[in-house]
VOZA-444727 format. One record per residue (C-alpha): x, z, y; residue in three letters. Coordinates in steps of 0.02 Angstrom, whole numbers, plus 50000, padded with zeros to 5 digits. Each point is the difference from the previous one (the first is absolute). Layout:
<sites>
XZYAla...
</sites>
This chain:
<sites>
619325626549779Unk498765005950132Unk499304980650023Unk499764998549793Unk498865015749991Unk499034994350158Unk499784981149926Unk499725008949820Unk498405011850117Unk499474985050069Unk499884992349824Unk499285011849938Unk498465000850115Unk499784983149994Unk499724999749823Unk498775014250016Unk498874990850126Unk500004985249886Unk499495010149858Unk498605008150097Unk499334982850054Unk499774995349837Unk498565001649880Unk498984995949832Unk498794990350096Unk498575012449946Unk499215014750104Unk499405015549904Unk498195001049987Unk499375017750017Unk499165001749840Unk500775001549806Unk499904986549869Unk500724990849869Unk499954980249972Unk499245001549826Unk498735013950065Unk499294987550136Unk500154984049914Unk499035008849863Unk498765006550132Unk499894982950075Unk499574992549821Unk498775010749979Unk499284996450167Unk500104982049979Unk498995001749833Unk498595009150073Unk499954986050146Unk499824986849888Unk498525008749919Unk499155010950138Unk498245004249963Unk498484999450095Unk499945016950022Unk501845003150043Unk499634986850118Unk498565008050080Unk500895017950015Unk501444992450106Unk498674989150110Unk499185016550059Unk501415009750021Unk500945000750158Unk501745004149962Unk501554991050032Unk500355001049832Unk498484991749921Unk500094988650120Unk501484994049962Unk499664998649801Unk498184991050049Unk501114986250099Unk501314999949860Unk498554994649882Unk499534988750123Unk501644993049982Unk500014997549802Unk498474992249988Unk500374987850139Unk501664996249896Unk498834998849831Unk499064982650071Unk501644992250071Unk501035003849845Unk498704999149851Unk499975014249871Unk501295015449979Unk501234998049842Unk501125015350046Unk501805002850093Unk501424988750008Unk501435009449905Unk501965000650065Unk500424985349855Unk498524990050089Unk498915001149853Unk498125004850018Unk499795020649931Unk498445009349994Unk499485016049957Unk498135008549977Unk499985015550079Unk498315004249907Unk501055002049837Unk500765016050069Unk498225007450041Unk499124992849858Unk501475006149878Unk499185010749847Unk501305011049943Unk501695003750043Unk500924988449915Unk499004984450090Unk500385010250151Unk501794998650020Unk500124984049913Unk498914994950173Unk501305009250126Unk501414992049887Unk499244984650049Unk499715003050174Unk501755006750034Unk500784983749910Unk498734991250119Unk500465009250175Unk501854996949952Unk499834981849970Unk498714995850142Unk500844990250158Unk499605011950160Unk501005006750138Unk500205013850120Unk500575003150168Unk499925011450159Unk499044995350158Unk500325012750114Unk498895012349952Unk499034991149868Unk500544993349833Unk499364984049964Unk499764993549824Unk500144981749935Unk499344994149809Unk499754982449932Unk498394997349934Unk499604984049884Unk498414989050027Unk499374985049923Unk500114989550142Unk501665008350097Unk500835015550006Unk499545012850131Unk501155014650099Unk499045017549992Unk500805010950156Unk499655015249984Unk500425013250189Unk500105017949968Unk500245014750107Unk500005018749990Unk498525007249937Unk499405013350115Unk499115012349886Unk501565000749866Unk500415013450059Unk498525012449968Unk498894988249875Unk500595009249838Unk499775015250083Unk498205000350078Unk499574985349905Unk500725004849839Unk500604980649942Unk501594992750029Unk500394986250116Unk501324987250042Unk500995003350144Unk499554982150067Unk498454990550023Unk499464980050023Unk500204996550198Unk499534981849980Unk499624989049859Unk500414978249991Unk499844986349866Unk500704982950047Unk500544986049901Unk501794996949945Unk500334983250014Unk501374988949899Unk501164989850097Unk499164984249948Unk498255006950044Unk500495004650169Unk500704984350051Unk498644989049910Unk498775011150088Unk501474997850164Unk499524980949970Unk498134999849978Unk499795008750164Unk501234987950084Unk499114985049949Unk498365007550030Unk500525004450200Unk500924979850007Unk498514995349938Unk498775009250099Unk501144994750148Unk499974980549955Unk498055000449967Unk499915007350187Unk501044985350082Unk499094987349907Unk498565008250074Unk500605000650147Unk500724979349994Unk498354994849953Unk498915006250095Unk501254995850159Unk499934983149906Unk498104997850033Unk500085007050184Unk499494978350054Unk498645000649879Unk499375016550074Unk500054996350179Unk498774982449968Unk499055011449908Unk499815011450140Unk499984985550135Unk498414992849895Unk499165017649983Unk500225001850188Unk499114981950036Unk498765004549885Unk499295016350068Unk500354991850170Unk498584988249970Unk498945012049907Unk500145010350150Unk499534987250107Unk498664997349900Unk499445016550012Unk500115000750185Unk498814984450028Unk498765006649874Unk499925017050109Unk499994991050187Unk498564987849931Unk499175014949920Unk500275009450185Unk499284988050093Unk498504998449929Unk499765019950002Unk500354997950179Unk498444989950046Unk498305007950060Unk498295002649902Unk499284988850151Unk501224985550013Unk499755000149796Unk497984998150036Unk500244988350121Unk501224989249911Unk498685001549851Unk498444995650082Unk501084985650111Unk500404992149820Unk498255001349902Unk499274991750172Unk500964989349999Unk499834997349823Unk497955004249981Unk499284998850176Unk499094979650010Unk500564989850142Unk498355000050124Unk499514982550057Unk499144997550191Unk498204990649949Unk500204994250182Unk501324997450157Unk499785006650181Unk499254983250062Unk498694998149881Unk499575019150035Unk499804997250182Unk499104983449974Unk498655010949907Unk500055012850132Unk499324988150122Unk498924991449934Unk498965018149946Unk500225002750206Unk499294983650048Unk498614999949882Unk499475017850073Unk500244994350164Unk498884984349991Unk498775008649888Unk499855012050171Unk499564985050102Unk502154995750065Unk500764983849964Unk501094996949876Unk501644996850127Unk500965012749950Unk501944999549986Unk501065014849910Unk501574999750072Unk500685014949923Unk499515014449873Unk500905019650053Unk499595016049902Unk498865010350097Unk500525019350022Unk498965013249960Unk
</sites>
């Protein structure tokens, strides 16, 4: 008896742990809301990003809070989604049909009856539109379908407490949602078939970037022979223009090399020997000396000597 009521404890305990490891897969966020409150806000939101104004745009460029930071970069966002998936048609309902709804009909609405004919509208829109939510710790995050020409697009939408909920209707005096826009993306949702044609464009392009590259690579490893005579004949030829070069400078040294003198005398060498007549002797040595004597002999017999007079040699006198 004693063993069934401590197996039945033991049980019992066991089952409570398991229970207490269990959850719903969601944490509570810290702030109050209701799905058709914040898909409602985030519809709204979306509307005004798809048609921000210059002004509105200008405001959240000088301001520096979080906040409009956040919305200026979620605009960002939808207009960088507006050239990759053409022009906005309106939301993606649950069915899969395209819904849309103008949200200047409830503003612009005359009289009462037009008025709630326009929430009617709107509240058979929000019902039908295709969006989820879920928890993120602390955030709640906020997914819609949007419809393009070209594709359809994913808006996300991140909120998280808003701060100043708590006092805004009373210093402020205006209401205010509990939550506000953390962060703010638009990216293109993608069939099946698109992502694997676009899966198979990019593998082609990267085979075929890759097989460009080795044919590249083959041919010019291909014309390595043709490149080396080609290099071989360059090297001859600005061996010999070197060469060239180097006889042109020694000639061109040597001559800088040689005195103003040896120049003049070279010079006047050449037009002698060029100019300068060749001087012809009217008369020889013997001849000469013949004439010499016979002056001496004539003086000396004109002085009363004979004329027996031998010259046996003629020297140069010194003075």
């Amino acid at each position: 008896m004693k063993m069934k009521k401590i197996v039945l404890l033991f049980s019992m305990i066991a089952v409570l742990f398991s229970m207490t490891g269990c959850s719903d897969g969601q944490e509570k966020v810290s702030f109050e809301y209701t799905e058709t409150d914040i898909i409602s806000s985030t519809l709204y939101q979306a509307y005004q990003f798809q048609n921000p104004t210059d002004a509105y745009r200008a405001y959240l460029a000088d301001s520096e809070e979080e906040l409009a930071k956040a919305t200026l970069t979620g605009i960002s966002n939808f207009d960088t989604i507006a050239e990759e998936c053409g022009e906005f048609e309106g939301y993606r309902s649950k069915d899969g049909d395209s819904i849309e709804f103008d949200f200047n009909s409830i503003t612009n609405a005359q009289d009462e009856e037009s008025y709630y004919a326009a929430v009617a509208a709107y509240t058979s829109f929000l019902s039908n539109v295709d969006a989820t939510v879920s928890e993120d710790g602390d955030n709640v995050v906020v997914e819609i379908k949007a419809v393009y020409s070209k594709c359809d697009a994913i808006y996300t939408f991140r909120y998280e407490e808003n701060s100043a909920y708590a006092y805004s209707e009373e210093l402020l005096g205006q209401s205010a949602n509990p939550y506000q826009i953390q962060e703010v993306t638009a990216s293109p949702d993608y069939s099946f078939g698109e992502k694997m044609a676009k899966a198979g464009m990019n593998t082609l392009m990267g085979m075929g970037t890759v097989f460009a590259v080795l044919l590249f690579i083959a041919f010019i490893i291909g014309q390595f022979e043709r490149i080396d005579k080609a290099l071989v004949a360059f090297s001859n030829w600005c061996a010999k223009i070197g060469t060239k070069i180097r006889t042109c400078w020694a000639n061109r040294k040597n001559k800088s090399d040689e005195t103003p003198d040896e120049v003049v005398q070279e010079s006047v060498v050449n037009s002698a020997s060029v100019d300068a007549p060749v001087a012809v002797n009217p008369m020889d040595d013997s001849q000469l000396v013949a004439v010499i004597t016979a002056a001496v002999v004539a003086a000396s017999t004109a002085a009363g000597g004979t004329d027996k007079l031998i010259v046996r040699s003629i020297k140069k006198a010194k003075r």
